[in-house]
N, C-alpha and C positions, 0 to 999 in steps of 0.2 A: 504494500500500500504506500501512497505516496508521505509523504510528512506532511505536505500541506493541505492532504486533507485527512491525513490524522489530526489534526488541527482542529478541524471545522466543526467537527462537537464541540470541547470547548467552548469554539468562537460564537457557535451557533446558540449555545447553554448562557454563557454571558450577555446577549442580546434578547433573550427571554427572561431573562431576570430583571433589565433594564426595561424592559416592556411590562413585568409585573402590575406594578399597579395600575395600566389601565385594560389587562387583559385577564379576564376570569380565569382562575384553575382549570374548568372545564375547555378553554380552549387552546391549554397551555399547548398540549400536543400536536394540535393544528397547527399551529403560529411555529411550532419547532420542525416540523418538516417543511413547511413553505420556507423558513428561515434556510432550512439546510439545502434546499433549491436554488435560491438564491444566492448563497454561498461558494459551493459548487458552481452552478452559471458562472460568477466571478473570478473562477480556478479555470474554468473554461475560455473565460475570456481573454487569459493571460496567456492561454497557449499549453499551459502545465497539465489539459486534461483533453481528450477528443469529445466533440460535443453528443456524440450517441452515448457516452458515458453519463452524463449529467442527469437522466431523470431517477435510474437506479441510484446512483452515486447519492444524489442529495437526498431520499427517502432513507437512504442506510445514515447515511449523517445526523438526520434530523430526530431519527427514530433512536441512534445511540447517544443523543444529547436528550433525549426525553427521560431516556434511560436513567443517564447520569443522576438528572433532577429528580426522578424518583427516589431511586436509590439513596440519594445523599441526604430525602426529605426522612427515609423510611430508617434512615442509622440514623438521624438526629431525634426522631419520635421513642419516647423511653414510656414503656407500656409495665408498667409493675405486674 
C-alpha cells in the first residue's frame, strides 16, 4: 500500500472530528467515506494513484477511519 494513503484514515478521521459539531453521530460514517473519496481523488490528482483506483481506494479509506473512531470511542467508554 502506498504511504500516502496509509495516511488518508488519519487525514480522513481528523477532518470528521473537525466537522463534529455540526455533523450528527448518525452520519459520522457517511461524511467519513465521502471524506475518504475525496481524499483519495486528491492522491489521484497528484499522479500518486490511477484514477480507476479511487472509488474502491476511498471506501476502504473512509471505512478504516470510521473504524478508527469507533474503536478509539469504544476503548475510551469504561463500562463497570
Amino acid at each position: 500500500m502506498d504511504p500516502l494513503i496509509a495516511a488518508g484514515a488519519p487525514i480522513v478521521l481528523a477532518l470528521v472530528q473537525t466537522l463534529a459539531p455540526v455533523v450528527h453521530d448518525r452520519w459520522k460514517p457517511a461524511v467519513s467515506i465521502l471524506l475518504g473519496l475525496v481524499v483519495v481523488a486528491a492522491i489521484a490528482a497528484s499522479g500518486e494513484l490511477p484514477w480507476a483506483q479511487v472509488p474502491l481506494t476511498g471506501i476502504v479509506v473512509g471505512l478504516a477511519a470510521s473504524g478508527l473512531y469507533s474503536g478509539g470511542r469504544t476503548m475510551r467508554e469504561h463500562k463497570p
